[in-house]
Backbone bond lengths (Angstrom), bond angles and torsions (degrees), N, CA, C in turn:
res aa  C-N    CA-C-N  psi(-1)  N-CA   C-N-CA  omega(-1)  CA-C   N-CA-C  phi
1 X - - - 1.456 - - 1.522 110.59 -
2 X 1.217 123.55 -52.08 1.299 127.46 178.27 1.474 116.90 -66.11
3 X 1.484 117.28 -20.77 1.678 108.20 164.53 1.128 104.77 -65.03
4 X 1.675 127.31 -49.66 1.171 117.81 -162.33 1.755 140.84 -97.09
5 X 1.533 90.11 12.05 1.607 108.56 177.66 1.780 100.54 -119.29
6 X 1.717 108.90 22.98 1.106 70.31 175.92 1.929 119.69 99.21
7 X 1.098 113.40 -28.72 1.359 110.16 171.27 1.815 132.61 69.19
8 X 1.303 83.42 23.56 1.793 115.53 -170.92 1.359 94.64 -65.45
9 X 1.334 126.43 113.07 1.291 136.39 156.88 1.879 133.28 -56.33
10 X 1.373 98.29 -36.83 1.861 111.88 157.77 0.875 74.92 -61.66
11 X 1.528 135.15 -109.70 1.592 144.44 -85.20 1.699 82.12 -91.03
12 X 1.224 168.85 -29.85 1.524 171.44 160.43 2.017 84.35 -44.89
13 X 1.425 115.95 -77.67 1.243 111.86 -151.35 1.869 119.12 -60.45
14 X 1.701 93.20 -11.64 1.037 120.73 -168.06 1.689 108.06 -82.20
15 X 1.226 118.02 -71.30 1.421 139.08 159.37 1.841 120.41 -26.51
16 X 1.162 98.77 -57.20 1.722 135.01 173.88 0.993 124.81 -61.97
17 X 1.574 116.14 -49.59 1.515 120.40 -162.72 1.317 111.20 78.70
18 X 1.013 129.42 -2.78 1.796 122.69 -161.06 1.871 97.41 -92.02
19 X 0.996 104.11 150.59 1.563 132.59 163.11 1.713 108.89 -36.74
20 X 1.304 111.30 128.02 1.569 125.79 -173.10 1.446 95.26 -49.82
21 X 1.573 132.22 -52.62 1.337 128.81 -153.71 1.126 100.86 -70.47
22 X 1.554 110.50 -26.06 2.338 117.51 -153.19 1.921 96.73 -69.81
23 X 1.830 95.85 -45.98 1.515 112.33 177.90 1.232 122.01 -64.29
24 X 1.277 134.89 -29.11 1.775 143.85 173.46 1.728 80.74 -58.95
25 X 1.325 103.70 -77.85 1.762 107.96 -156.13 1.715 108.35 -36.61
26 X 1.035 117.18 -59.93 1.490 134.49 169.97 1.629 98.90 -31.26
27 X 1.296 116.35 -71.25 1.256 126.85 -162.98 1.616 112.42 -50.10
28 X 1.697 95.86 -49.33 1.495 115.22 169.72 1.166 102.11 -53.25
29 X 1.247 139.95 -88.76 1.246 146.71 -170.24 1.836 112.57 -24.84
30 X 1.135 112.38 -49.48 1.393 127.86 176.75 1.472 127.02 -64.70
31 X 1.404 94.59 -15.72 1.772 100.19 177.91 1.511 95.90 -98.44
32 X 1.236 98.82 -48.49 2.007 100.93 -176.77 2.177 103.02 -34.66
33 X 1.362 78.63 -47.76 1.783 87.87 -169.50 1.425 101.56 -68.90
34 X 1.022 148.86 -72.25 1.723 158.93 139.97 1.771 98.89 6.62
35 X 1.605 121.45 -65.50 0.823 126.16 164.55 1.557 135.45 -34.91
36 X 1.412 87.40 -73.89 2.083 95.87 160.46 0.825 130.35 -60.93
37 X 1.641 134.10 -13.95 1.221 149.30 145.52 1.645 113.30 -36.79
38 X 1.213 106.97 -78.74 1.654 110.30 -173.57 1.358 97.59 -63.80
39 X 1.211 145.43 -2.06 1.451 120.58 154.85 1.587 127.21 -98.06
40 X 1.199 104.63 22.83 1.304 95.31 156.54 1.305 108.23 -110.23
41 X 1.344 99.25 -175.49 1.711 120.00 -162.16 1.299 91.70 -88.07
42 X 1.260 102.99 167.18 1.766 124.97 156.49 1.266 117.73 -59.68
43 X 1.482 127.22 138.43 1.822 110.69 159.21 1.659 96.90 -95.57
């Protein structure tokens, strides 16, 4: 969910129920991945 909305930390804690801090981490986690994504190459 968080790759694909975007990685919105409200809208995760919101959706979820989970704890503001549980949703940052998630969010974090999700850009890192999003992130490392656009640096790789094409096959």
């Amino acid at each position: 969910m968080a790759l694909t909305h975007g990685a919105a930390p409200l809208h995760l804690a919101l959706v979820f129920g989970i704890d503001e801090k549980t949703a940052i981490r998630y969010a974090d986690s999700a850009r890192a991945l999003l992130d490392q994504a656009a640096e790789q190459p094409l096959r």
